[in-house]
C-alpha positions as CSV (number, residue, x, y, z in Angstrom):
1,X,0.0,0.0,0.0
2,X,1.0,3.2,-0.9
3,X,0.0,6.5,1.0
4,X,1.0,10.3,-0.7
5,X,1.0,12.9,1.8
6,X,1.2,16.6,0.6
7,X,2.3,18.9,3.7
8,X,2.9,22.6,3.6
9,X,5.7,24.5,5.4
10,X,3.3,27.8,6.8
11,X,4.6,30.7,9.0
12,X,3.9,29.9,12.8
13,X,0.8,31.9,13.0
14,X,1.0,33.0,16.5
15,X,4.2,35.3,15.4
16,X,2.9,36.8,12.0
17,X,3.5,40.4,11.1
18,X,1.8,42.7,9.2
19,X,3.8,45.8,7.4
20,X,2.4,48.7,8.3
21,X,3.3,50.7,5.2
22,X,3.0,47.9,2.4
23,X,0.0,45.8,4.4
24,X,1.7,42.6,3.6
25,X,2.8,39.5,5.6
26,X,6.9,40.1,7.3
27,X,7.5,36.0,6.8
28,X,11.1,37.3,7.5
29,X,12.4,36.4,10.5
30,X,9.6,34.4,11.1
31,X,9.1,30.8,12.3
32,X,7.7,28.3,10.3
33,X,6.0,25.0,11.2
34,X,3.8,22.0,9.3
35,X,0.6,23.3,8.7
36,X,-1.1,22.0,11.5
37,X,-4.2,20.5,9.6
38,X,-1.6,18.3,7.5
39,X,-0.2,16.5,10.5
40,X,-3.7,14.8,11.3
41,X,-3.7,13.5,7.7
42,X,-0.1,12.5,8.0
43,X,-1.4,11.0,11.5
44,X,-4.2,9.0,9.3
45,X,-1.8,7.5,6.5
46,X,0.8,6.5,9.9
47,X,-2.1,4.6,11.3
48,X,-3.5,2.8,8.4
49,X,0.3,1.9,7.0
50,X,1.0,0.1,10.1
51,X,-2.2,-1.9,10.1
52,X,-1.9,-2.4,6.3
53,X,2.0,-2.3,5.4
54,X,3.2,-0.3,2.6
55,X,5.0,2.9,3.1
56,X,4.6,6.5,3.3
57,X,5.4,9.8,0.5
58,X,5.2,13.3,2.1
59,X,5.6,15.5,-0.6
60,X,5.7,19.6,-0.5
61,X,6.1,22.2,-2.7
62,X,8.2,25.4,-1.6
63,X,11.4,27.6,-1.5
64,X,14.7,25.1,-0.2
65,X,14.1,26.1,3.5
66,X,10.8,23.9,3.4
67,X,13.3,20.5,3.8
68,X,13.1,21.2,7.8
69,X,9.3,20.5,7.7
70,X,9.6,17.4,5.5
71,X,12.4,16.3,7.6
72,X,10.1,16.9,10.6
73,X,8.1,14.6,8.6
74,X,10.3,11.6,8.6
75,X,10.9,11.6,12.3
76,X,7.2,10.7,12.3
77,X,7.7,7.7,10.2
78,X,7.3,9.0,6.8
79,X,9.5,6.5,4.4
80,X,10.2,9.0,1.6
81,X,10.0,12.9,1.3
82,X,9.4,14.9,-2.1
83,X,10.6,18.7,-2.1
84,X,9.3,20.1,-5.4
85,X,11.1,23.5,-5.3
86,X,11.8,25.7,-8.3
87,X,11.6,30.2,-9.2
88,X,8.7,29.6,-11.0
89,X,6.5,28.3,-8.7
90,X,6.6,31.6,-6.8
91,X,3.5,33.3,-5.6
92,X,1.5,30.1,-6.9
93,X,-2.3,30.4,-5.7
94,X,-4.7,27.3,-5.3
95,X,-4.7,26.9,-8.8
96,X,-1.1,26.9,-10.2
97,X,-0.2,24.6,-6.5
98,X,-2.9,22.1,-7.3
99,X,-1.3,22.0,-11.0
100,X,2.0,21.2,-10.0
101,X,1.4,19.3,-7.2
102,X,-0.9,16.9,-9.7
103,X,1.9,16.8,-11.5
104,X,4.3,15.9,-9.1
105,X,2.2,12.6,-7.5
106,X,1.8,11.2,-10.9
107,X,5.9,11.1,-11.4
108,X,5.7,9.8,-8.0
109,X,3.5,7.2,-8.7
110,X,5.8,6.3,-11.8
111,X,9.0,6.5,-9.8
112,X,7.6,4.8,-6.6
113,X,4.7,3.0,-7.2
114,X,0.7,4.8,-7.9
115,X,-1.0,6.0,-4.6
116,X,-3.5,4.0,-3.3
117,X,-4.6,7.2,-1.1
118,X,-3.9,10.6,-0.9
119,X,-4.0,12.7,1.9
120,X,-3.8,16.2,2.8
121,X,-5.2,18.4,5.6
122,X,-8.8,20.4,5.4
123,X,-6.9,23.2,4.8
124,X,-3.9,25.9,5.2
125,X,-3.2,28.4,8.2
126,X,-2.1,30.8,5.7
127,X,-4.3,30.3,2.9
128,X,-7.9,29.0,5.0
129,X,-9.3,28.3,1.2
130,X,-9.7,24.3,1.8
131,X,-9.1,24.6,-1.9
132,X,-5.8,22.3,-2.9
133,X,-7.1,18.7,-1.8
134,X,-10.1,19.0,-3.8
135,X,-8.1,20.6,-6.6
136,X,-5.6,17.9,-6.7
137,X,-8.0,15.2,-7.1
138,X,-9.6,17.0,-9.6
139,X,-6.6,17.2,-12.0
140,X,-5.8,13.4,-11.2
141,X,-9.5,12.5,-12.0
142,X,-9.7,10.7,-8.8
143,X,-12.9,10.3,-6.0
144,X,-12.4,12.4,-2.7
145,X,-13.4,12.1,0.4
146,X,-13.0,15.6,2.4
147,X,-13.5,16.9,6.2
148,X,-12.8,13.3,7.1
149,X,-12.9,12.4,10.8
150,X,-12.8,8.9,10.5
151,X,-11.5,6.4,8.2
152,X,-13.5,3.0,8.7
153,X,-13.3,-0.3,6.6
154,X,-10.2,-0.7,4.1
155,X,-10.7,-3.5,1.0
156,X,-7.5,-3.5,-0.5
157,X,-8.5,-6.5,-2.5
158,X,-11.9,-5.1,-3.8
159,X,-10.0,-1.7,-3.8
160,X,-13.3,0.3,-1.4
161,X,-12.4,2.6,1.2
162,X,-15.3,3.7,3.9
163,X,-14.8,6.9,5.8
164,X,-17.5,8.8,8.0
165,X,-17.4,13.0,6.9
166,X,-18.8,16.0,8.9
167,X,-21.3,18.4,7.1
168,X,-23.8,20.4,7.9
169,X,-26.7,18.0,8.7
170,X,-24.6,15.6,10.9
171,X,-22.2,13.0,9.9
172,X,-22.2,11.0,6.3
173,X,-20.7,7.4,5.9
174,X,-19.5,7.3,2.6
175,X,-18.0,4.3,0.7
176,X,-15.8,5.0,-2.2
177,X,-13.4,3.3,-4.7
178,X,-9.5,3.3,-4.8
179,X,-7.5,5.5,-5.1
180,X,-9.2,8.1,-3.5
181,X,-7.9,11.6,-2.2
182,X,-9.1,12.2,1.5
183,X,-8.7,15.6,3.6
184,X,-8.6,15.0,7.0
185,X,-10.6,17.5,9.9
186,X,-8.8,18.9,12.9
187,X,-8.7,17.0,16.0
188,X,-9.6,13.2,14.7
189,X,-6.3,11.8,15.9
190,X,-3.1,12.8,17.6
191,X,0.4,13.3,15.7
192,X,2.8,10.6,17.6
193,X,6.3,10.6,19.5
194,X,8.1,10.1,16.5
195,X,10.7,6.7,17.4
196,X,14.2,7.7,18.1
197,X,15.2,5.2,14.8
198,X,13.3,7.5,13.0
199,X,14.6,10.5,14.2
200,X,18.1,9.4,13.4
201,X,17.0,7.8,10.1
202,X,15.8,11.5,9.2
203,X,18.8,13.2,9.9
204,X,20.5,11.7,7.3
205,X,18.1,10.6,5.0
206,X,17.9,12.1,1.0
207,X,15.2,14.8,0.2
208,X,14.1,14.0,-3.1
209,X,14.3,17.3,-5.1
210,X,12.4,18.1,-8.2
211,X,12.4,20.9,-10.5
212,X,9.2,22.1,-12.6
213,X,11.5,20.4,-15.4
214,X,12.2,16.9,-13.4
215,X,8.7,16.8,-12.3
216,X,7.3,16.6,-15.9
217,X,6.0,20.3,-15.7
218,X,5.0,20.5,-19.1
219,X,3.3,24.0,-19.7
220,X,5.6,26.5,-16.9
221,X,2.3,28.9,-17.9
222,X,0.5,27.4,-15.7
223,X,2.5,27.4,-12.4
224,X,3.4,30.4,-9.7
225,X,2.5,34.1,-10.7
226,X,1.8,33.5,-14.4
227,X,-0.9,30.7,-13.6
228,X,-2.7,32.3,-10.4
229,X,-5.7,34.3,-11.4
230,X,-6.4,35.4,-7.9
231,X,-5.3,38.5,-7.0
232,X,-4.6,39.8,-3.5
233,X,-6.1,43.7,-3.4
234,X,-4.7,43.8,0.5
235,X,-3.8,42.6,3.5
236,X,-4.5,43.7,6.7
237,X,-4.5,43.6,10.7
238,X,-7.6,44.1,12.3
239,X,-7.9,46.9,14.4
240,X,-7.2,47.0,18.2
241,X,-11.1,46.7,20.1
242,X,-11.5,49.4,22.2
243,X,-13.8,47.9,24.3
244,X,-12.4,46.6,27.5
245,X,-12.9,43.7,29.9
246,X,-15.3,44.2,32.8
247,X,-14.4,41.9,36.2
248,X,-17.2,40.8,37.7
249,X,-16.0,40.1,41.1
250,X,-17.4,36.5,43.0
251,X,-20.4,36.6,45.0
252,X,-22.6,34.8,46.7
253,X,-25.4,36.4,44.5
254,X,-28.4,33.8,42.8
255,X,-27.9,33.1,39.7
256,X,-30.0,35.3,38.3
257,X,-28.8,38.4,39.8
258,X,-25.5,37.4,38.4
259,X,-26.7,37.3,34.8
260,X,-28.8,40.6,35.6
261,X,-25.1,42.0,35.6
262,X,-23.7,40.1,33.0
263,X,-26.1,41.9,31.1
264,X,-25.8,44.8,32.3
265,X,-22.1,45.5,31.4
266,X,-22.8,43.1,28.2
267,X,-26.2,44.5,26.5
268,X,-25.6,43.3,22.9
269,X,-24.6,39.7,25.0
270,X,-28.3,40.0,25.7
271,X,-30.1,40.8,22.1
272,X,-27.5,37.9,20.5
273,X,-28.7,35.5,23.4
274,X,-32.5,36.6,22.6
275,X,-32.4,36.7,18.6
276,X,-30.3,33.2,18.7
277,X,-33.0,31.7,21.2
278,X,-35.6,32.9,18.7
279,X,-33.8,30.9,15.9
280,X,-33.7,27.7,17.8
């Protein structure tokens, strides 16, 4: 069995910067770490290659730096790691990534064998479009499976996969064929203690690194500025509240008289409670 995960390298969110004059994102001097999301589907393909065998490709796409987070990704277990890194994927939206990601997994699944699944996260801290998993499977003409929470029955034989997704309405169990492309929700497992053999096995281990031209890029049109449509008018910091907290000290006041001053220093708390109650 063979499992493709695609990871991102994202800037740690909690230390992002804003320029005050330009109103763009500083990602200088800022840490990065594995897009949170993509760790529960790397999680997912761990799980099901040790019940199942097989082994594991993380792949990415991004400048040279982003080897940490695919190293990061071997010490989990991953067996192989894919950088595809070249100028003229630069300033790629959903559309040129999906394109040359697409393009990447199918010379991976020449070079190493196809992908019975493919996994990514629901989405991107810094992008939040939940746009690239669907995308990829798109371009490879494959099924997909997205906001999965939980991956049931695996026929490797009859070549079915079962998975339970969250919508709206509740949660669907949905039964699809091989290979499939599944994008795992927040919080359905937890990333493990990588093993030290692991660890060390990263270390030294060889990043496979691809070009637009070694990945079989075929139309360069189609990949970082020159093949994004979207255009990004601004970006911005939202403005300091100047509302401030109110403490409401302890006492040994009912219930009720508590909430009476809740409300009082909250108002709007109040009409939102009301409408929303309405609405039930």
């Amino acid at each position: 069995m063979h499992n493709v995960v695609c990871i991102k390298q994202v800037p740690d969110s909690a230390q992002i910067r804003v320029h005050p004059v330009t109103n763009t994102i500083m990602r200088q001097g800022v840490p990065t770490i594995i897009n949170p999301y993509d760790l529960f589907a790397l999680e997912a393909a761990l799980e099901l290659r040790d019940k199942f065998g097989g082994e594991i490709t993380v792949v990415t796409m991004g400048p040279p730096s982003a080897e940490d987070s695919l190293r990061k990704a071997l010490t989990f277990g991953a067996e192989r790691a894919v950088l595809l890194t070249d100028r003229c994927f630069a300033g790629a939206d959903t559309l040129a990534t999906t394109y040359a990601l697409a393009t990447a997994i199918r010379k991976i699944g020449k070079d190493y064998g196809q992908p019975d699944l493919i996994f990514t996260g629901k989405q991107t801290i810094d992008g939040d479009t939940a746009q690239v998993g669907p995308g990829i499977a798109k371009r490879l003409q494959v099924m997909q499976l997205t906001y999965v929470v939980k991956i049931g029955a695996l026929d490797l034989t009859a070549r079915t996969i079962e998975a339970e997704r969250r919508s709206e309405g509740g949660v669907q169990v949905l039964r699809t064929r091989l290979p499939c492309l599944i994008t795992m929700l927040e919080a359905t497992n937890q990333i493990r203690r990588g093993a030290m053999a692991d660890a060390l096995r990263a270390a030294r281990a060889p990043i496979v690194k691809w070009s637009a031209q070694d990945a079989g890029v075929e139309d360069i049109s189609k990949c970082g500025l020159k093949g994004s449509p979207t255009v990004v008018k601004r970006v911005f910091a939202p403005s300091a509240r100047a509302d401030k907290a109110t403490l409401v000290e302890p006492s040994e006041e009912p219930a009720q008289a508590l909430i009476d001053t809740i409300f009082k220093h909250q108002p709007k708390l109040e009409a939102d409670l009301a409408a929303l109650a309405g609405n039930v």
